[in-house]
C-alpha positions in Angstrom: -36.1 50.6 126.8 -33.0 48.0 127.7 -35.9 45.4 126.6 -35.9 47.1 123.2 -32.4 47.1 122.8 -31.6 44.0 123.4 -33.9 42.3 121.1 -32.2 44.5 118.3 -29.0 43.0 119.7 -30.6 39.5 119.1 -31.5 40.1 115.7 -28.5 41.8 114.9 -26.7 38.6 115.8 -29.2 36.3 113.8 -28.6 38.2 110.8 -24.5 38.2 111.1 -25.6 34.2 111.5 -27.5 33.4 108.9 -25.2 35.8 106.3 -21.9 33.7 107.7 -23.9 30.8 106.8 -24.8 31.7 103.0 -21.1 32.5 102.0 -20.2 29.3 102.6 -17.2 28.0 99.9 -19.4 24.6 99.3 -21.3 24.5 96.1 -24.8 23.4 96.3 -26.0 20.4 94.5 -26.3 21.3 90.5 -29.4 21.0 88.9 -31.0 19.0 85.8 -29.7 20.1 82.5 -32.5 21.6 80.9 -33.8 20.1 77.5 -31.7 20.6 73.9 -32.5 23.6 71.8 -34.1 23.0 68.2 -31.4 22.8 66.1 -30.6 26.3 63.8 -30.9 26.1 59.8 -27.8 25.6 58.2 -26.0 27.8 56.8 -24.9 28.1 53.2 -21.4 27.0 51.4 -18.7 29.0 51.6 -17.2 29.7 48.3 -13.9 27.3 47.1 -11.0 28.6 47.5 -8.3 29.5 44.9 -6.1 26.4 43.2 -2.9 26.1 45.1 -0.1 26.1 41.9 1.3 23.1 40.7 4.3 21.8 42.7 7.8 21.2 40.5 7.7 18.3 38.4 10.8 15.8 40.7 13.5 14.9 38.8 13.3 11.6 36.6 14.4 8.4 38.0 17.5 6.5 36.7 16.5 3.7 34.3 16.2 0.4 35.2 18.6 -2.4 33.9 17.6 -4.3 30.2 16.5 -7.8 30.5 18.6 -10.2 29.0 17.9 -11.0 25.5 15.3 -13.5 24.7 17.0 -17.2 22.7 16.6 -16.9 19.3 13.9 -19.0 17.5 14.6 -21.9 14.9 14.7 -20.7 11.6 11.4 -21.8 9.3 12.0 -23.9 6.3 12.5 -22.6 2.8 9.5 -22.7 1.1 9.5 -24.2 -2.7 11.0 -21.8 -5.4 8.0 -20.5 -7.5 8.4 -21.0 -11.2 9.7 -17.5 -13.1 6.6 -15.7 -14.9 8.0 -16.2 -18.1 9.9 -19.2 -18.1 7.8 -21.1 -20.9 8.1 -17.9 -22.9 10.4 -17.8 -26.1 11.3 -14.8 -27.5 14.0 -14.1 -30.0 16.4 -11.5 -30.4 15.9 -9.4 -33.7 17.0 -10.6 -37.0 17.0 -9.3 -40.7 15.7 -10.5 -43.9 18.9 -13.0 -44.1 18.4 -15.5 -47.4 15.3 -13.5 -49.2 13.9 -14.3 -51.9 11.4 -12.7 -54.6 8.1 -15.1 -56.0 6.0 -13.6 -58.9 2.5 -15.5 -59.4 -0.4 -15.0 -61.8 -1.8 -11.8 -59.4 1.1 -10.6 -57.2 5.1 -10.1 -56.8 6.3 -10.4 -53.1 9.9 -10.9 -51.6 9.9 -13.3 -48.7 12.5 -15.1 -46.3 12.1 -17.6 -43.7 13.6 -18.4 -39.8 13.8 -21.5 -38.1 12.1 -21.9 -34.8 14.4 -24.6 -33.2 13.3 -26.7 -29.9 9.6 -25.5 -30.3 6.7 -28.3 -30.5 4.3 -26.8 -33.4 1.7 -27.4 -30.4 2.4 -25.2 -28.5 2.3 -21.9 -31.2 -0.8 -23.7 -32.4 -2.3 -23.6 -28.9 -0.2 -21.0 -27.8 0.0 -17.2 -28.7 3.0 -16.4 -31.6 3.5 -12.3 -31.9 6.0 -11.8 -34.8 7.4 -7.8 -33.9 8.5 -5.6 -37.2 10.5 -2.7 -36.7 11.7 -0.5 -40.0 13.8 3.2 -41.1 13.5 3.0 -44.6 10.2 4.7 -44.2 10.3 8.9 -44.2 9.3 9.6 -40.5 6.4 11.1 -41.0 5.2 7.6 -42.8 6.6 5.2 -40.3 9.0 6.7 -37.1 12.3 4.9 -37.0 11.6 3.7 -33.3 8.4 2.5 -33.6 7.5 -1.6 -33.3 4.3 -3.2 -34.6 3.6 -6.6 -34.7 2.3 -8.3 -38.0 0.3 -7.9 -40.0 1.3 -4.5 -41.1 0.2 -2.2 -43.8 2.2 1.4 -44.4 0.6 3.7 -46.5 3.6 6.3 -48.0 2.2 8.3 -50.7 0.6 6.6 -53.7 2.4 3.0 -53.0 0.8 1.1 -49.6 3.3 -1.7 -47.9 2.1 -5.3 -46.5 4.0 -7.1 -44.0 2.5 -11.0 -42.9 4.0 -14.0 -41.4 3.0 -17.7 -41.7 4.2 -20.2 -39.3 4.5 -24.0 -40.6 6.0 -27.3 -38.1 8.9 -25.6 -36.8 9.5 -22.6 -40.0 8.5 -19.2 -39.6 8.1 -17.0 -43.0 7.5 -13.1 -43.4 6.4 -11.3 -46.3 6.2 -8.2 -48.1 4.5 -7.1 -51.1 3.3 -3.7 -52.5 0.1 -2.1 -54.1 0.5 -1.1 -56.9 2.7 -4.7 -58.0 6.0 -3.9 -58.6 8.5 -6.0 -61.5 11.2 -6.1 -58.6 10.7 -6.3 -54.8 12.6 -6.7 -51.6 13.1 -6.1 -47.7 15.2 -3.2 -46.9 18.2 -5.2 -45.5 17.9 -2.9 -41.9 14.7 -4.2 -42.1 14.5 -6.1 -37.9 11.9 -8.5 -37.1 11.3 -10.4 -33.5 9.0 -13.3 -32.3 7.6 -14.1 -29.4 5.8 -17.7 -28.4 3.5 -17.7 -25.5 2.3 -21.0 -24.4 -1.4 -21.4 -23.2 -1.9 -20.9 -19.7 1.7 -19.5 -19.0 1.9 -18.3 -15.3 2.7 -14.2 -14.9 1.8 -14.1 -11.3 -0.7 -11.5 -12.7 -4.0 -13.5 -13.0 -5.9 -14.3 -16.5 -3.5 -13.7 -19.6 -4.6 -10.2 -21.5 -5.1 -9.6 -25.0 -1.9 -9.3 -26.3 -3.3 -8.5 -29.5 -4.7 -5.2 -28.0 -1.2 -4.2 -25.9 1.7 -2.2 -27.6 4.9 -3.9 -27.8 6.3 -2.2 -24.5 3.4 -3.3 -22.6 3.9 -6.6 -23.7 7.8 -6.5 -22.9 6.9 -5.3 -19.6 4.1 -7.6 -18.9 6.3 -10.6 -19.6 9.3 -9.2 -18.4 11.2 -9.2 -21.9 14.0 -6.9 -22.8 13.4 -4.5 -25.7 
């Protein structure tokens, strides 16, 4: 019986042993790290978020000082005047039937007066274009309008009597005419009857290309075109 008892007593004190001896505070030696997971799918995107608002624009900064102004350059030289459009032109101002005259032949009666054309070479309206301008108020307006200019020749027709108007230049003399249909015993130019000439050399410069017709252009347009006055 004390045999019995005191081996319990001797394991008793074992196991108090070998229990002091596993609570030790030393930690054993750690082990391997095991191997790395596979990795997990990825996820998917979050959604954006919301635009922040705009910030306040900053106030403008203060501008800068001008640069000093750059030396001025030298002046180009003048070119060469060009020559006016209608500087070889000669025009007259308008003039009546001054020192008329009447001629009766074997087949007509016509009154007829001449003008001088001073300074003029005959070449030049022999070459050149020469536009003799009739305007007349003798006429009722509904036969001729007191405003209206035609060049010559002319013919007005007024009722049973029809009116011709020419010119006929010679050297340096210019001569108008007028007769009537039927032939009258007495004829002449009403005295407010205003004529005008104008000489336009060949090849005269405009400044607008290739010289018209004139023959085709109404006595404005041909004012205008040659910068004439009325």
């Amino acid at each position: 019986m004390k045999t019995t008892l005191l081996k319990l007593k001797y394991v008793f004190i074992a196991s108090i042993a070998i229990l002091a001896l596993s609570c030790n505070t030393e930690d054993g030696v750690d082990g391997l790290d095991g191997a790395p997971g596979i990795q997990g799918e990825q996820g998917p995107a979050g959604q954006d978020g919301a635009d922040g608002q705009d910030g306040e624009n900053g106030q403008d900064g203060q501008d800068g000082t001008d640069g000093q102004d750059g030396e001025d350059g030298t002046n180009g030289t003048d070119g060469q005047d060009g020559e006016d459009g209608n500087a070889n032109v000669i025009a007259s101002d308008w003039f009546g039937p001054d020192g008329q005259s009447q001629t009766t032949n074997g087949y007509t009666t016509y009154a007829e007066f001449e003008r001088d054309i001073e300074n003029v070479d005959p070449n030049i309206i022999n070459t050149g274009t020469l536009i003799v301008y009739a305007k007349f108020d003798n006429f009722a307006s509904e036969v001729w309008p007191t405003d209206y200019v035609s060049p010559l020749p002319l013919t007005i027709s007024g009722g049973t009597t029809d009116h011709y108007f020419t010119h006929y230049f010679s050297n340096t003399t210019l001569k108008i005419r007028y007769r009537t249909d039927p032939r009258p015993e007495f004829i002449s130019f009403s005295t407010s009857s205003r004529f005008r000439y104008v000489i336009i050399p060949a090849g005269t410069a405009t400044g607008k290309g290739k010289q018209p017709d004139f023959s085709k252009m109404t006595y404005v347009e041909v004012m205008d075109y040659l910068k004439l006055d009325y």
